[in-house]
Each structure stands twice: as C-alpha cells, then as structure tokens.
N, C-alpha and C positions, 0 to 999 in steps of 0.2 A: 515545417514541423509536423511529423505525423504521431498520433496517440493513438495506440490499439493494446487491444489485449490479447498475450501471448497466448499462442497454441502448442499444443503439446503434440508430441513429441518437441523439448527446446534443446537448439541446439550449442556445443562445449561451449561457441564463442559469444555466444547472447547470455550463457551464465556468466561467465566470464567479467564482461561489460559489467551487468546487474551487480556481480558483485565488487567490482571494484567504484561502482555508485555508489552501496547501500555501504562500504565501507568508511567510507566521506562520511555519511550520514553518521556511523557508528562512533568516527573518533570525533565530531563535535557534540557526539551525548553522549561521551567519555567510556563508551560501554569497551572495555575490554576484551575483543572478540580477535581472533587472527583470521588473515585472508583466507585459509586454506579451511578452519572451520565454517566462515561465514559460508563459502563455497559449497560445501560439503549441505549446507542448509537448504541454501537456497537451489542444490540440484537435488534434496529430498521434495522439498516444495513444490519442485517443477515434474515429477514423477507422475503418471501418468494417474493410479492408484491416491493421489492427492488429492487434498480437499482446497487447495490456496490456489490461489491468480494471480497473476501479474498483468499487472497493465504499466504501458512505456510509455513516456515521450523521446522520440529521436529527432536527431537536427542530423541528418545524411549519417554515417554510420557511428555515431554517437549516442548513448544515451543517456539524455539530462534531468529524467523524470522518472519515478517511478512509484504508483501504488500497490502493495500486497496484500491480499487481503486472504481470508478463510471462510468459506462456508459455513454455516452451522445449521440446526434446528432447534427450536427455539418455543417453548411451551407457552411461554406469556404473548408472543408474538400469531404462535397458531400455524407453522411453518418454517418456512428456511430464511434463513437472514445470514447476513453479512457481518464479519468485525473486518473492519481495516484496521489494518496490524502499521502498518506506517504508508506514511506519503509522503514523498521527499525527491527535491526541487535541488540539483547543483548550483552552488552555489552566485557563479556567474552568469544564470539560466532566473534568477530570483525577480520579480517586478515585472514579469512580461505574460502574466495569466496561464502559465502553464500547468503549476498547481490548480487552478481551476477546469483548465481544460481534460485533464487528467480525470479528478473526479466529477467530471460533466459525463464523461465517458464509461464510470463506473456504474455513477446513477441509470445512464439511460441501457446499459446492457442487462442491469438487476434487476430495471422495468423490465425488458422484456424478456429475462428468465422468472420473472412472475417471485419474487422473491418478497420476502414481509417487509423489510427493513434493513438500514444500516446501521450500525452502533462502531464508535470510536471513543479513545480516549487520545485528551491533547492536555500540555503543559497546562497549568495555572495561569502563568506568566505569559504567555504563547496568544497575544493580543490580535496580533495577525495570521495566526489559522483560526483563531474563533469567529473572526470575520468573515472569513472567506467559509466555514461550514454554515454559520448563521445566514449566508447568504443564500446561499443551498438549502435553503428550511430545513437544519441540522436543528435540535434544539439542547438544552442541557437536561440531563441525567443523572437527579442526587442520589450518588454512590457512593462507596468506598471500595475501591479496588484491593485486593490481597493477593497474596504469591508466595509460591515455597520453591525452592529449588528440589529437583529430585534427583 
C-alpha cells in the first residue's frame, strides 16, 4: 500500500481512477453528480493554477483512498490552512487504517509546508470518523455551516 500526494502535472488516467473512486463516494451520499462532471471537477482541481491536493492510497495500480483537500488563508488562524473537502476509503479497503494512513500523510506534509491548521466537516452520525480525527488531535468546531448554489 503506498499513500502519497499527487504532483502536478496529473496525468488522464490517474483522473480517471480518482474519479471513478470519489464516484463510489458520491452515490452513497446520494449526491447527484455524473462521471463526466465529476471528471471535469476533479481535472479543474488537478490544474496546475489550483489551490486543492490530492493525496492517494494505492494497492498496485488501484486506488482505494483518497483525500482532497484546499488551501486557503485564514485571518483567525494568522496564515494558510487546510479544509479537507473529503476523505474517503473504498469500501472493501475499510477496517485496515488506511483512512488513517491517509491523513497521517496529510498532517505530516502541512507540518512541513508550515501551514496554521486543518479544519473539516464530518456527519453527526459519523461515530467512526470522529474517532479517528479525535485521534489525530482533531477537535470540534461549534459552527453552523451555510451554502448557496450559484
């Protein structure tokens, strides 16, 4: 199992992969998305001119993991910080710490691009990713999240 984060210039068939991962992901949280949008996303994402990352887990030319995440700057924080936009584990890939391994990989590269922090958002319900961030010295963040489509 190797976990690294993707370099740009990426190339059609690693989008490809990515997106028929995060596709999985999309039809068990029922989001309405088509392949070829998803696609079209996630090769704006991977654009050189971008502010998002990728980071994979592969098992030989497979990929069973994958975090996204976005840069940002960040007033209260005093610098750049991270949102992870999702993290997500195939399904038959689940119970074997790869989701950990994953954002083991994230944390320790944001150490060393000198970055303020991470912030995410996870289900309510979602008892085992909150363990596994809390494990991570993640802690909770009383918010209310909002969204407009544009």
């Amino acid at each position: 199992m190797e976990v690294r984060r993707i370099t740009k210039p990426v190339t059609d068939e690693t989008i490809h992969k990515m997106t028929d991962l995060m596709m999985e992901q999309m039809s068990q949280l029922s989001h309405p998305i088509s392949f070829d949008s998803l696609k079209q996303t996630i090769t704006e994402a991977c654009n050189d001119y971008s502010q998002a990352e990728f980071f994979i887990a592969q098992e030989g030319e497979e990929i069973v993991g994958c975090a996204f995440l976005n840069k940002g700057i960040s007033l209260d924080k005093g610098g750049s910080y991270i949102w992870l936009n999702d993290l997500y584990v195939k399904l038959d890939y689940r119970q074997q710490g790869i989701a950990k391994k994953i954002l083991l990989k994230v944390l320790y590269w944001a150490e060393q691009e000198q970055f303020k922090g991470i912030e995410l958002e996870t289900g309510i319900n979602n008892e085992a990713t909150k363990r596994l961030y809390n494990a991570l010295g993640f802690y909770d963040i009383i918010s209310k999240r909002y969204g407009r489509q544009l």
